[in-house]
C-alpha positions in Angstrom: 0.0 0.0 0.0 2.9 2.4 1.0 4.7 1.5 -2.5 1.4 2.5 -4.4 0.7 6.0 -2.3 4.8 6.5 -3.1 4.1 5.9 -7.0 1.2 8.0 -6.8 2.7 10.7 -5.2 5.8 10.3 -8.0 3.8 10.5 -10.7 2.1 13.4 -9.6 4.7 15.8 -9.0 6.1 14.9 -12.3 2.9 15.5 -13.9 2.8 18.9 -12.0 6.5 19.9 -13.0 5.3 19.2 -16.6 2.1 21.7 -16.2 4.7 24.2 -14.3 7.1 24.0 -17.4 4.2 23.9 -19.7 2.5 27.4 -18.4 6.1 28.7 -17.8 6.9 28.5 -21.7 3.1 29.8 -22.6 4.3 32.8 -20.8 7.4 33.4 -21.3 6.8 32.8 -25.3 3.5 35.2 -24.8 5.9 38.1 -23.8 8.7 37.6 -26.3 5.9 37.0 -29.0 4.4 40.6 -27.3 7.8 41.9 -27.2 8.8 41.5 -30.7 5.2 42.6 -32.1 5.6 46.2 -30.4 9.2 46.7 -31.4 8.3 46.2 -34.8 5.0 48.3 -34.6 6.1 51.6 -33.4 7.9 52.7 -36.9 4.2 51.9 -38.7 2.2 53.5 -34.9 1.4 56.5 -37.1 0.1 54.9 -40.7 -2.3 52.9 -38.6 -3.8 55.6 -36.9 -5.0 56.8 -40.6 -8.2 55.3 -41.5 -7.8 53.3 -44.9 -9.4 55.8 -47.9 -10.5 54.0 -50.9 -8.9 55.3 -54.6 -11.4 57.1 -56.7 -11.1 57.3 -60.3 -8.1 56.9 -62.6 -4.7 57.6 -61.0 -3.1 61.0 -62.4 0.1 60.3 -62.3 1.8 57.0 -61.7 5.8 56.5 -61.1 8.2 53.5 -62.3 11.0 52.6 -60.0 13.7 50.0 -60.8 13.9 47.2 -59.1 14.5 46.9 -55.7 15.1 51.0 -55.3 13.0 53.7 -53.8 15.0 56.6 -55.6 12.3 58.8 -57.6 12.5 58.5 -61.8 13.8 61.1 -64.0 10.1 62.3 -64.7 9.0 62.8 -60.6 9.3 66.5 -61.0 6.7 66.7 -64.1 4.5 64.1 -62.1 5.2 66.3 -59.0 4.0 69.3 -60.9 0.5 68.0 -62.5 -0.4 66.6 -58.9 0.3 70.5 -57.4 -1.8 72.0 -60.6 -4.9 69.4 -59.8 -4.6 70.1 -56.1 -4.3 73.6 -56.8 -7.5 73.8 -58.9 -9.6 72.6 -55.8 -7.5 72.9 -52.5 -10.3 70.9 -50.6 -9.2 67.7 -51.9 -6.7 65.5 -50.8 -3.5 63.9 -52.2 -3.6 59.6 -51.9 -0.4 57.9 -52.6 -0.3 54.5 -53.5 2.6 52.1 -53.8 2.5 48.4 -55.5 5.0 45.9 -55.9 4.9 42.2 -57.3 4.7 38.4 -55.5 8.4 38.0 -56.4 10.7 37.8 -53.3 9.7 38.5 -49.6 6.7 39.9 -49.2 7.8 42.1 -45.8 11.1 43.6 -48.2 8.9 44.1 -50.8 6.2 45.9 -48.8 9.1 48.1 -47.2 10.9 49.4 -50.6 7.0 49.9 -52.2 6.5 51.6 -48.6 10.0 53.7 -48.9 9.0 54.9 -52.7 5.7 55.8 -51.6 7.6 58.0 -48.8 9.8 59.6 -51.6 7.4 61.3 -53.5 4.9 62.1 -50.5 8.7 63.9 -49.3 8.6 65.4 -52.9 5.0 66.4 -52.9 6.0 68.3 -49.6 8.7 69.8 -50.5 7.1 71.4 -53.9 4.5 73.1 -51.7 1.3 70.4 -50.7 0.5 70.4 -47.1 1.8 67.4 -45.6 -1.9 67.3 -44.1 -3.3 67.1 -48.0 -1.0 64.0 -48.3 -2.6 60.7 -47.5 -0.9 57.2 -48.5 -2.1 54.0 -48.5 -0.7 50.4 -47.5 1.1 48.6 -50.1 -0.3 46.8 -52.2 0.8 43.7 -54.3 0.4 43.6 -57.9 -0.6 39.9 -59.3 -0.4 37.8 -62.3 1.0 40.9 -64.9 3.4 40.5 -67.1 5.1 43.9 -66.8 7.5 44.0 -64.3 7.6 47.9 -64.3 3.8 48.1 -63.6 4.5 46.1 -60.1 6.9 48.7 -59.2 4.9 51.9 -59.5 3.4 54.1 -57.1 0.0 56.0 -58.4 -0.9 59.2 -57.2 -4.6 60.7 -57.2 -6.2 63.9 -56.1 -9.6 63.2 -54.9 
């Protein structure tokens, strides 16, 4: 009887250092996991706080970047220039960048250079005048199935 109440006993402190383990890895994985996620959310903190605004109507001026680079193109300053003219005909609309890129690599890299070009022309838009307030961008997007490679790496600009 003794024997049995000693396996019994044996078995259950195993069984309890199992759960203790257990419940310390739930919670130490829960605040690395939480750790990690707010690290790498502070940079983005202020594009989620704007609400997501849909596009309306054809894009006025749209950008073509080479691969892998946010630098603007040659033509940025004549797309720079229609998007001040539009804005300037009816101040009470807004300014909505949009960046794309294609399925081709990793999608976080490719989300951060279509991010980084969108950044360089709402810098240029600024800097030739439109309130950074006018200026609203979108999330990347991803550009499927074309066959153009330059269309995947484009940002679109409309005033609406």
């Amino acid at each position: 009887m003794q024997e049995d109440d000693d396996n019994q006993n044996l078995v259950l402190g195993i069984l309890f250092g199992i759960i203790a383990l257990v419940i310390g890895l739930v919670i130490g994985l829960t605040v690395y996991v939480t750790g990690q996620t707010n690290t790498k959310a502070a940079p983005v903190a202020a594009m989620a706080e704007v609400p997501e605004i849909a596009e309306v109507g054809e894009a006025l001026a749209k950008l073509y970047f080479d691969s892998g680079k946010a630098d603007l193109p040659a033509n940025a300053a004549d797309e720079v220039a229609k998007v001040v003219a539009k804005l300037q005909e009816d101040p009470s609309k807004i300014v909505l960048i949009s960046g794309y890129h294609d399925e081709t690599g990793g999608a976080a890299v490719n989300a951060e250079v279509a991010k980084a070009r969108a950044v360089a022309l709402k810098d240029a838009l600024i800097a030739a005048g439109v309130p950074a307030d006018k200026v609203a961008m979108r999330k990347p997007a991803v550009t499927l199935g074309g066959t153009d490679a330059a269309e995947a790496r484009r940002v679109e600009v409309r005033v609406q």
